[in-house]
N, C-alpha and C positions, 0 to 999 in steps of 0.2 A: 308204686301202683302199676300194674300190668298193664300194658300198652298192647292194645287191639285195634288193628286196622281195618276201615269202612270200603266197602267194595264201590267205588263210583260205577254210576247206569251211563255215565256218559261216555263216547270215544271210544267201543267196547271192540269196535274193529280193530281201530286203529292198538288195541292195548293183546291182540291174540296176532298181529304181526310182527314176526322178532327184527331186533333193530336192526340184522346184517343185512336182509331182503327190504326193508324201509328205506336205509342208504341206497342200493343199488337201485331199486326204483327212482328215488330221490334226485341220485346221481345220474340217469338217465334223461331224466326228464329236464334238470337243469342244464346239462348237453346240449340236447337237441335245442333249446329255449338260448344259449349264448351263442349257438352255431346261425342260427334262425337271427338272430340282432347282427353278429358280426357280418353274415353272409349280405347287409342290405347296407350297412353302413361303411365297412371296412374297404372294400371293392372303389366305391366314390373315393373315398377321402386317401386311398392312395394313388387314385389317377391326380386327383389334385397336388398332394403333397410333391406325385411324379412329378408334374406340368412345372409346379414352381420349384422344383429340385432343378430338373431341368436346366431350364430357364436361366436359372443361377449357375448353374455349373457353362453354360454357354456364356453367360455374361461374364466367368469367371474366365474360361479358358482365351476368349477373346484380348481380354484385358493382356493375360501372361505371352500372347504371340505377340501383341503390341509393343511390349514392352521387354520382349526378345529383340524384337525390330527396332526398335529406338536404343537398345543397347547395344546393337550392332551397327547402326551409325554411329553413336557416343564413339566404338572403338576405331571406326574411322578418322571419327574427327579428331581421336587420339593420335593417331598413327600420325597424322596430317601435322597434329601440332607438336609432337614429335621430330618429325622430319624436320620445319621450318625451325626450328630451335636447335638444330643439328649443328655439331660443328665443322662436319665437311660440308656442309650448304654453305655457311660464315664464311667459310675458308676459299670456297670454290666464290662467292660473291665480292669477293675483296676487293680481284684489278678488276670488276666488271663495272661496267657504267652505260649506263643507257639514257642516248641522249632522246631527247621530242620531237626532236628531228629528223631521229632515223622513220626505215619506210616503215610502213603497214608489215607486210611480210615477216613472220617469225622465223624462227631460225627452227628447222624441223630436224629430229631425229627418230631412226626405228628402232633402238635401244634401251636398257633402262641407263638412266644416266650416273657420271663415274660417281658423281658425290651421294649417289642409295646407298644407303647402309645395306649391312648383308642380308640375303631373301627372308633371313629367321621374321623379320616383321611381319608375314603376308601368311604363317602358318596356318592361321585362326582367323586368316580374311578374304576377301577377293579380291585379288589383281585389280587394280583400278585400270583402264582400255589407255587411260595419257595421264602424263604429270605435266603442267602448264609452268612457266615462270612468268608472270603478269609487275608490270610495273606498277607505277604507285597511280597509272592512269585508268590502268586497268587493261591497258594493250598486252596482249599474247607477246614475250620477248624470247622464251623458248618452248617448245612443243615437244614432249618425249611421248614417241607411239610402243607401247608394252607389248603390243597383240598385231592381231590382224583387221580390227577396228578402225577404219578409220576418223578422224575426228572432225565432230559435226560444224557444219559450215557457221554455224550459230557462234562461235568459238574460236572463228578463225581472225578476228582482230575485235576491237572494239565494239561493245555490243554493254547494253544495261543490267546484263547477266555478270558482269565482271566488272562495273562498275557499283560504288556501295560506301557505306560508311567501313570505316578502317577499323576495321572486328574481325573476329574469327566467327564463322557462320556454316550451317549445311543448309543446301538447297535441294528442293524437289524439284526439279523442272522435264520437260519432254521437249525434245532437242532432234531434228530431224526424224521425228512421226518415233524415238526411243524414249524411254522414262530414265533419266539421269538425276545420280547423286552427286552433287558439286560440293567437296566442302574445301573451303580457303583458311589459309593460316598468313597473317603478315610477317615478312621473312625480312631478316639483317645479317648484314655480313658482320665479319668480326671484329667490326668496329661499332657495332650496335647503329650504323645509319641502317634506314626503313630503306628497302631499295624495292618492295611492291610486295608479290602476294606469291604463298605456294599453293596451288587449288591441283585437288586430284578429281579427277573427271570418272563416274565407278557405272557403268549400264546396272540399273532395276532391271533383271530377268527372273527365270526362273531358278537359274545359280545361286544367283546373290539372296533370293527368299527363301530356297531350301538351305543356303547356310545360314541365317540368320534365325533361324528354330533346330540347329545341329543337337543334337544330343536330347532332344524330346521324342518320347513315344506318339507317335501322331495320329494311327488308327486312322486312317485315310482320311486325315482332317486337310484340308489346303488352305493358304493364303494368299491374298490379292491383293493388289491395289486398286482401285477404282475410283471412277473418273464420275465425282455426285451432280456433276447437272446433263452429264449425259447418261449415266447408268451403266458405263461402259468398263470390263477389266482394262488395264494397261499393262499391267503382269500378273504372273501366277508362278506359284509352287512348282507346278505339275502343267506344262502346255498340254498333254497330252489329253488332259480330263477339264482343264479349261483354259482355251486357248485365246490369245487378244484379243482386243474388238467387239469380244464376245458379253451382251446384255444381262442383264440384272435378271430380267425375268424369267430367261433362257433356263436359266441354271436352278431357279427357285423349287424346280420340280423335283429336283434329285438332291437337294443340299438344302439345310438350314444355314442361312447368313446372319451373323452379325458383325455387322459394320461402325466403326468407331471415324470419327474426328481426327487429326494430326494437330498436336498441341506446342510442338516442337520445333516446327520449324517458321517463324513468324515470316521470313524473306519470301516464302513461295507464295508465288500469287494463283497461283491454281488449290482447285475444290478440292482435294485429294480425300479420298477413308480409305480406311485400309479395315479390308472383309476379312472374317475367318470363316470358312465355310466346312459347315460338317455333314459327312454323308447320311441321310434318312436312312437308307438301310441301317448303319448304324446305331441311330436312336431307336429302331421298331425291335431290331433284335434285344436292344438293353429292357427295352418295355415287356418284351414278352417275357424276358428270364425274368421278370420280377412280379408278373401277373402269375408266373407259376410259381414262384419261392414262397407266395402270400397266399396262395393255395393251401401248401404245404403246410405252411406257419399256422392254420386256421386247423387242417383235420389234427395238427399235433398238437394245440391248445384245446380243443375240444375232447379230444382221447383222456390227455395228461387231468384235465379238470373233473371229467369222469371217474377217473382212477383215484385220482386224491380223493374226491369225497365219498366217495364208497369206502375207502381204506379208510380216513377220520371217520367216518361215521361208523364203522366197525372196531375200531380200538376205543371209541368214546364208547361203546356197549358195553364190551370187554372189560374197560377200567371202571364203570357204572355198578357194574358186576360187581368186580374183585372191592367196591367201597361201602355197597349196600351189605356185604357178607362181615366187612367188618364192623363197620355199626352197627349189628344185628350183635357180634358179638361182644362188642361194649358194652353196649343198652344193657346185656345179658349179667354181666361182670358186676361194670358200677353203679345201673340203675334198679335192675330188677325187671327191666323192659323182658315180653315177650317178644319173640323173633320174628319178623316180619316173615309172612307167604311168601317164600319166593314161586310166583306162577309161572309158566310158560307164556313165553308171548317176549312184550315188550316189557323189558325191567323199567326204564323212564320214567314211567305212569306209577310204578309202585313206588317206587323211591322217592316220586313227590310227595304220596300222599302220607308215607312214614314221616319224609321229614319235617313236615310243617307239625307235628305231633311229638315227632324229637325234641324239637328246638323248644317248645312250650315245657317242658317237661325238666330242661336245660336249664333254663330262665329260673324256674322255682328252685330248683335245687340248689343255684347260683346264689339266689337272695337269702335261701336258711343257712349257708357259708360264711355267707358276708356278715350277718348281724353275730353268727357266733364268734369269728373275730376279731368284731370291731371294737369291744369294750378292752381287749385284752391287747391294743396295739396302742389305743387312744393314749392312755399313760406316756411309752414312749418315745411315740411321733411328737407329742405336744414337749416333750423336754428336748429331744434330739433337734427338734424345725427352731426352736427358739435359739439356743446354743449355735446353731447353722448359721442362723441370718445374720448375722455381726459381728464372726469369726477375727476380725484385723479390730477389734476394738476388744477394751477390759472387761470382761463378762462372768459376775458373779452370783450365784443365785444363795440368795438368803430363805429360812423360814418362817414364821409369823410372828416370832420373837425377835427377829432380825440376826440369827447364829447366823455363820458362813456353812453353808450344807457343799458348796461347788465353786470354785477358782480356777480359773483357765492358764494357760501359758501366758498369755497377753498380761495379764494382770500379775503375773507372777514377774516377768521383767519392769513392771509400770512401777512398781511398789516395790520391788526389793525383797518379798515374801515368798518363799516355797510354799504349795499348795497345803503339805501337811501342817507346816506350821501357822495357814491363815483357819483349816477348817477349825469349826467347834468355837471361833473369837466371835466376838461381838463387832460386826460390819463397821456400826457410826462410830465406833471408839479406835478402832483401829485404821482407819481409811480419814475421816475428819477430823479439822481442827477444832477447836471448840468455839472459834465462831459458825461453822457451817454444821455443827453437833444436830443445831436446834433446828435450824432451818432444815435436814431432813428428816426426824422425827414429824415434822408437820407437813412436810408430802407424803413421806408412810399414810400417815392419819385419812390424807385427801385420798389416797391410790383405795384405801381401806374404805371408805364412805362412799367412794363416788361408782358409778353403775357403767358407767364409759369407760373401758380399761386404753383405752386409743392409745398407744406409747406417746404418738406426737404431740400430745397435750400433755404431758407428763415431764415435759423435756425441762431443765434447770441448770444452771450454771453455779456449781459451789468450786470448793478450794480445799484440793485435797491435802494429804501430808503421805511422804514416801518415809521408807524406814530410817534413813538419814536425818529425816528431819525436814527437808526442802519442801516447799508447795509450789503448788501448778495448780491451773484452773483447771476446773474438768467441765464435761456438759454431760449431765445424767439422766439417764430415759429408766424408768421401772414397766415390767412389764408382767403382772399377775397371772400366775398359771395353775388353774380348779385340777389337782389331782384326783384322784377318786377318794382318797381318804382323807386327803388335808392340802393345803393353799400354798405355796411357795410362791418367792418375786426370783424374779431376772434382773437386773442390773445393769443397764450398758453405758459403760463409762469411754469417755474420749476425749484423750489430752487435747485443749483447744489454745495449747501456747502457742503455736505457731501463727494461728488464725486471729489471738489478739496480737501479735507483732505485724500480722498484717494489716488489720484494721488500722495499727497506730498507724504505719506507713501511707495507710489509703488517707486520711485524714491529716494527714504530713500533707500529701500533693495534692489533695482537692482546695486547701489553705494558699499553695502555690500562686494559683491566680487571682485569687482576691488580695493576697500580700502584693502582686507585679502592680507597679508607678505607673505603666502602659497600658491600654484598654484593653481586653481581652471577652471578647463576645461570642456565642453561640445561638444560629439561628436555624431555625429546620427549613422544610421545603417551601410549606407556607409561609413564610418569612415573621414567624412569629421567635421573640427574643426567649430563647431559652435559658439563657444566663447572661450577666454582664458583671462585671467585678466592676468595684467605687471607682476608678480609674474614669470608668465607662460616661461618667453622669454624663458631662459636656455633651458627651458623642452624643446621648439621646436626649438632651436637651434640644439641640442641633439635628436631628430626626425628630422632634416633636411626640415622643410616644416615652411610655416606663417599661419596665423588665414584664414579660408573660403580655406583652401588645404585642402588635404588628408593623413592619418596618411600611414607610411610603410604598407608594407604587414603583415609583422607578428601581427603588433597591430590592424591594421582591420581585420584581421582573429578574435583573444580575442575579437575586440567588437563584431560579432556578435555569437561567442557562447557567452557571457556572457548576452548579449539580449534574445538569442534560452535557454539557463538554468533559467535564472533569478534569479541570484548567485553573490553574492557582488565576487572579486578577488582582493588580491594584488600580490604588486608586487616592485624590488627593480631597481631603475637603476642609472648607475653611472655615469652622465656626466664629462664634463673637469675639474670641480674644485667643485660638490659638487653632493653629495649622495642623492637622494630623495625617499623616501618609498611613492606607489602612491597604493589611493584604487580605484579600478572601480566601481562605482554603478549603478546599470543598473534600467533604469526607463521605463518598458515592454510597459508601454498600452500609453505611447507617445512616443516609439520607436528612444531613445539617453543612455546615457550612462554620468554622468558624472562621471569627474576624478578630483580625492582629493587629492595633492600632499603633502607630510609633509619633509621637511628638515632634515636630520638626520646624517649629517656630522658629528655635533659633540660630536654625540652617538656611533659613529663608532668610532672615534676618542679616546674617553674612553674605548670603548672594546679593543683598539690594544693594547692601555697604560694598560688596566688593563694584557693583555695578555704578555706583555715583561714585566711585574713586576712578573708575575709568574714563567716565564721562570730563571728572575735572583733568584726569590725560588727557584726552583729548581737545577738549578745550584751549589748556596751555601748548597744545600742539598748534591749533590755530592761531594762537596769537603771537608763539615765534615765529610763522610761517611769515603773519601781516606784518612782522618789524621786518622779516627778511625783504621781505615788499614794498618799503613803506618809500622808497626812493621812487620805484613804480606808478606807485598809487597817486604820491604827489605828482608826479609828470602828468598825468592822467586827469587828476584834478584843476592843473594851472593851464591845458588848454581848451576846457571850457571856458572855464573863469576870466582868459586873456580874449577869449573871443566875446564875451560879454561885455569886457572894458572897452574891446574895441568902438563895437556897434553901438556902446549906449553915449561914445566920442561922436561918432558918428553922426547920430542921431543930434544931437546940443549943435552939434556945427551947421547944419541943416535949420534947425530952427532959428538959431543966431540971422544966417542970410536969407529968413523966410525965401529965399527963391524956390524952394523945392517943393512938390507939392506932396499931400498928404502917401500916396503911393507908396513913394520912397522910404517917409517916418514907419507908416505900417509895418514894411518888410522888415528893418531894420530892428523894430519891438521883437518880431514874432522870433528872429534869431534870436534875440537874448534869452528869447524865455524857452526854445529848443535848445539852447547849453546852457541852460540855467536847471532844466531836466535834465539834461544828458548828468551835469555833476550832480543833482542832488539822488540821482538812479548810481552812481560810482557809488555815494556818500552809503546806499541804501542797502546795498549788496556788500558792500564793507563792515557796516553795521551787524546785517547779518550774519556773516562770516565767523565776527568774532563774538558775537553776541552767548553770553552762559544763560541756555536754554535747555528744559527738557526735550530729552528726543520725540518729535512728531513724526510720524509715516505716512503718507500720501502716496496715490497714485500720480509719478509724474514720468514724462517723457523721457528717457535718456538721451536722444541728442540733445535737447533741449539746455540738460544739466552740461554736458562736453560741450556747448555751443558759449554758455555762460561761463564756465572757465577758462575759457579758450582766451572771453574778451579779459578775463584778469592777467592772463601773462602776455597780451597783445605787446604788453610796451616792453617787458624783459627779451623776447625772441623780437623786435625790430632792431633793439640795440646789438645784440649778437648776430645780427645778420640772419635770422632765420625765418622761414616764411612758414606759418603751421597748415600744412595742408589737412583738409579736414573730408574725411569719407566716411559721410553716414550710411545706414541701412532706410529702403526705400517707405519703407513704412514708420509710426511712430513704435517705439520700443519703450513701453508702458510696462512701470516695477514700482512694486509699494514698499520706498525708501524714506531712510530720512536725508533731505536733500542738502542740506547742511554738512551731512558727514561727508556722504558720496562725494558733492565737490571737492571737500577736503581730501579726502583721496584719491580724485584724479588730479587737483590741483600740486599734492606731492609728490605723484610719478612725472608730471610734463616737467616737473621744475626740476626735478633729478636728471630729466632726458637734456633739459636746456644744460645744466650745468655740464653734462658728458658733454655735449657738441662745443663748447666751447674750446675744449682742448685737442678740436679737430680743425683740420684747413678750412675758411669760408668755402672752400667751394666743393666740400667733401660735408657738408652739416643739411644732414636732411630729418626734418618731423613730420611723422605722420599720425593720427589719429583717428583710428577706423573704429564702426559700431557694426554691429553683426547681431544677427537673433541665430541659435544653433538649436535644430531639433523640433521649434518650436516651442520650447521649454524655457530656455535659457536666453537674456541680453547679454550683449559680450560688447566689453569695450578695452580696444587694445593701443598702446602707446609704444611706436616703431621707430627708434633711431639709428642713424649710421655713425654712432660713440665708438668708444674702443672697447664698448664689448663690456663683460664680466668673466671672469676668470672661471676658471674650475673651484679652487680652492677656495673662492668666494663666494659661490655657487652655493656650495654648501651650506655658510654661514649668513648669506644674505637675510633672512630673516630671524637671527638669533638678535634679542635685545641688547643694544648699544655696539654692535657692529658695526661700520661703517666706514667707506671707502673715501670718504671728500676730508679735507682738510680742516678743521672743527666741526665737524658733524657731532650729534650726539647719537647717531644710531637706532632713533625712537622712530621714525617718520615711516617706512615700512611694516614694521610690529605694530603700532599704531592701525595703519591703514590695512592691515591684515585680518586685527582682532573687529575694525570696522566692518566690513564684508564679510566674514565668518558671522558675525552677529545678523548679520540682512538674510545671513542663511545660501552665500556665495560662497566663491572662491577668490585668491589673487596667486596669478602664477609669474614666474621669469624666466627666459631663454635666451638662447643667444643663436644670433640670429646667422643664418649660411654665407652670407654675405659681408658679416661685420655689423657690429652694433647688438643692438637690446631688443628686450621685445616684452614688454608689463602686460601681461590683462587679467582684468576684472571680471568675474562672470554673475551676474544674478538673475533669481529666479522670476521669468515671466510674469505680468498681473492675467490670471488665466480666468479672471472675470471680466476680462477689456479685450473687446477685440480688434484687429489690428486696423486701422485707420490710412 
């Protein structure tokens, strides 16, 4: 259809002006409009940017003169500890000796002195004015003058400038109306004694500031030091442009300053900053080259942006052109379109209006395209897309009679068949056994009948046969596909042996945990029971809840901190009739937790047993201890018992010669029946002793316990001659024991200590028994004799079972008393002592709910 273009009434000016004079207008006008914004904005915001450029770059350069200056003491104080570590200093300090009683008066030279290494040191520094040798008092003991300086009276002996802790240090100080660098090194002679200090004494002038900024471009920048609570320089750079004395504010006219801190030298007790001042001329000159570079910058971005948009808007005309001529001449070719007016003026406007009439024109012709050949691909794309999608599986496509029409590569190795030799067979007779013959005939029938062609509803599990003979299971999808003439199926077969060996396998180890004798549980985050294998009952019997509940509260608290940690826990718990040790394991990133349960009844059951066979050890530990005893105990017993016979003689005689009166009889009673106690309190603590009792723990006093054993071996150490000296700790030493045992184990170190002393001189036999609290923590009680000691080689073996140093001993009575205080959750150690003899102690742990009394 002829394509004719509508003349629009609109923009009729704008459409009779050609687009290279549009741009230039355009481009002008945009010019002066960025030149007009930049000329109001640009101006400010580079005085700003200047200001804080600036600013920064002073704060910069300040920092780096700074830190030229503290690098240029650093290399003094080099040089200084250098020197003092010298070994013609060592060497020259060897015969020297400076007594405290020489004078005041140092020894002066106007030299440098012989022990300087060669000048090479001083290339890269300033001559320090004197070299000091200061003793370890801090007295001047030699004075080397370098120059014509003489040295400040400040420094001519003792003074708190030279006095200090024994470090190496620089000081800033001002020293006869001069600013002086002191830096000291502690100096040794070659025998490494300290024989005092090397301090080089350096004037702050204007020398030592121009080298210490040597090899910087400076731009008539200067440095100072300055004195901050008066305002005042003390040195300069340059005397000439600012000279001492000379005020802060003085100079503020012709110089920008910044003034920094001194962080470095902690010893100086003066205000020190150190200025960098740079000359105003300098900044106004830098300001004004850059007020006219940004001049510059402005007419040649407003030129440049001029020229660009004239030039693009001139080649966009030009290529507007050259694309409307060829469209003109398509339209012409493949459409039949007439040629668009090219008018004078602006092409733009005509080339919109063609092409929204183009593109219409485009559109139709596209869709009578499309429908002519769609019918003639449909065929196929619908066999080719099918065949596509499930290329790695066996893909056969049948007819409606079920022949083989297509057999793929896949199917061709699955089956044992060449493609020629499956075309033209019958699919079910050839591919199935004859039990799964029937069973696909009757999904044919279903794929045939039913209006859903979905493959995944179609899916089936038969059993096929390879040309061998062999079967495999397959899983078969049919897939119906409307030719234009007649109906074909698709076929997608997929060996699923692998995937039934895997199910068996899954089903193998899902059996695992319900087969395991041990509980085996699975809980999520809400602590509800995911699983529990028959193991499991008791447990949840014993948690009160069945499988798909919820655990108690306190155990769903632990599951989810040990899900929020991600931290294995156990834990012990004791139901009705059996003990189970259970671990938590928490499995984070699937958010459960299982639990491992292990039976441990009859581990518990051996620790009780092992625990009352100990206890009968011990036991029969006490009761060989009482027969060792029993000569003791009876002395012990018969002089109560003889004092009772006495007095109750006594008493019958008195009453016989009534002369006595009642007074007498009283007191005489009241003794009987005070060692009629005393023995039946022996009788009762003996009883004790050996009495077979479970173990009880109490909170009881430890002297208390060494105070009561002490009276059991009273009568064995009187016979030996031995007097037991007894030193407690001042307070009560309160331990939750069983008191039973404990005696028993101090009662068999005192009695090992008496038997050592015996084979020593009466007047060489000393015991002692001291109580101690350590830390705070721990009661200590120790048993100290002057025996002969324990050997080394005995050392070792003292606490090995049936060991033993005495002469029928059975070597149990230590072991014994060992496994006793390990079990109270102490210790028992042995030593030997610097002096000769032993030394036993016990240690146990504080009652730290008692306090101390």
């Amino acid at each position: 259809m002829p394509l004719s273009l509508k003349r629009p009434q609109k923009l009729s000016l704008l459409r009779r002006i050609p687009m290279p004079l549009m741009s230039v207008i355009i481009g002008l006008f945009c010019g002066l409009l960025v030149w007009g914004v930049l000329d109001q904005v640009q101006p400010r915001a580079l005085r700003s940017i200047f200001a804080e450029e600036l600013q920064s770059r002073l704060d910069q350069q300040a920092r780096e003169t700074l830190i030229r200056f503290d690098n240029y003491v650093l290399a003094h104080t080099s040089t200084a500890r250098l020197l003092a570590n010298h070994r013609q200093l060592a060497d020259y300090l060897e015969p020297v000796y400076w007594y405290r009683a020489d004078g005041d008066l140092p020894e002066q030279y106007r030299e440098s002195p012989r022990w300087l290494p060669e000048s090479s040191l001083w290339q890269s520094l300033i001559r320090p004015s004197h070299i000091l040798l200061l003793d370890n008092d801090g007295r001047p003991r030699e004075v080397y003058q370098l120059g014509e300086r003489q040295l400040p009276a400040e420094l001519g002996g003792a003074s708190e400038l030279l006095l200090g802790e024994r470090k190496a240090r620089a000081t800033l100080t001002i020293l006869a109306g001069q600013l002086y660098l002191l830096v000291s090194e502690p100096a040794e002679d070659a025998t490494g004694t300290e024989m005092g200090f090397l301090m080089l004494v350096v004037p702050i002038d204007e020398q030592f500031l121009m080298a210490s900024q040597q090899g910087i471009s400076s731009n008539g920048v200067l440095v100072g030091i300055l004195e901050a609570d008066e305002q005042r320089f003390l040195a300069s750079s340059d005397q000439s442009r600012l000279h001492r004395q000379q005020r802060l504010n003085e100079v503020e006219a012709d110089f920008l300053v910044t003034s920094q801190s001194f962080s470095d030298y902690e010893d100086t007790t003066l205000n020190l900053q150190f200025a960098t001042l740079v000359p105003r001329s300098v900044v106004q000159a830098m300001r004004d080259r850059v007020a006219g570079l940004e001049m510059r910058q402005r007419l040649v971005t407003a030129f440049t942006f001029v020229t660009i948009f004239t030039l693009v808007f001139y080649l966009l005309s030009e290529r507007l052109n050259k694309i409307l001529q060829r469209i003109s001449r398509f339209s012409r070719r493949a459409l039949g379109a007439k040629q668009p007016v090219i008018e004078r003026g602006n092409q733009l406007f005509v080339l919109e209006d063609w092409i929204h009439q183009f593109i219409q024109l485009v559109r139709d012709t596209r869709e009578e395209m499309r429908q002519q050949h769609e019918s003639e691909m449909h065929e196929s794309e619908m066999l080719k897309q099918a065949i596509m999608e499930t290329a790695l599986d066996s893909i056969i496509t049948i007819d409606r009679r079920g022949v083989i029409i297509e057999f793929n590569p896949t199917a061709e190795q699955t089956f044992g068949y060449d493609r020629q030799e499956a075309l033209g067979q019958v699919f079910a007779e050839l591919i199935f056994n004859n039990e799964s013959r029937p069973q696909f005939t009757l999904l044919m029938a279903d794929v045939l009948s039913s209006r859903d062609w979905a493959p995944d509803e179609m899916r089936h599990e038969l059993t096929a046969v390879k040309r061998g003979g062999a079967v495999f299971p397959v899983e078969l999808a049919i897939k119906p596909i409307r030719l234009k003439s007649r109906l074909a199926f698709t076929i997608y077969m997929h060996d699923i042996s692998n995937r039934r060996r895997t199910e068996l396998e899954i089903r193998s180890l899902a059996k695992f945990a319900s087969e395991s004798p041990s509980p085996i549980l699975r809980v999520n985050r809400r602590g509800v029971i995911l699983y529990a294998n028959g193991a499991s009952d008791e447990l949840l019997d014993y948690w009160g809840c069945e499988r798909a509940q919820t655990l108690p509260l306190y155990w769903r608290n632990r599951v989810t901190e040990i899900l929020g940690n991600g931290e294995d826990w156990q834990t012990q718990v004791n139901s009705s009739s059996r003990i189970y040790s259970l671990l938590f394991t928490p499995v984070v990133d699937l958010g459960y937790v299982n639990i491992y349960g292990r039976d441990i009844t009859a581990e518990r059951q051996a620790e009780h047993q092992a625990r009352e066979h100990q206890q009968e050890l011990i036991h029969v530990s006490r009761l060989s201890t009482m027969g060792e005893m029993a000569t003791g105990l009876a002395h012990e017993l018969n002089q109560p018992l003889s004092a009772i016979a006495n007095f109750a003689n006594g008493s019958v005689r008195r009453l016989q010669a009534s002369g006595q009166g009642p007074e007498d009889i009283l007191y005489a009673l009241g003794q009987i029946t005070a060692q009629a106690d005393r023995a039946g309190e022996i009788i009762k603590r003996l009883r004790a002793l050996v009495r077979k009792q479970t173990p009880v723990r109490r909170v009881a006093d430890l002297n208390e316990v060494v105070r009561e054993v002490c009276s059991f071996v009273e009568f064995e150490a009187r016979k030996a001659g031995i007097v037991i000296e007894q030193e407690f700790y001042v307070h009560n030493l309160l331990v939750r024991i069983d008191v039973v045992q404990i005696e028993q184990v101090l009662l068999n170190l005192i009695r090992n200590a008496l038997e050592a002393l015996r084979e020593m001189p009466e007047d060489g036999r000393s015991l002692v028994i001291q109580t101690d609290c350590q830390d705070g923590e721990w009661a200590v009680a120790r048993v100290l004799d002057t025996g002969p000691g324990i050997r080394d080689e005995e050392m070792a073996r003292l606490f090995e079972p049936f060991f033993t140093t005495k002469q029928g001993g059975m070597g149990m009575g230590l072991i014994i008393s060992r496994t006793i205080i390990e079990d109270h959750g102490g210790t028992v150690n042995a030593e030997q002592r610097t002096g000769g003899g032993s030394c036993f102690s016990i240690r146990l742990p504080s009652n730290r709910n008692s306090d101390e009394q």
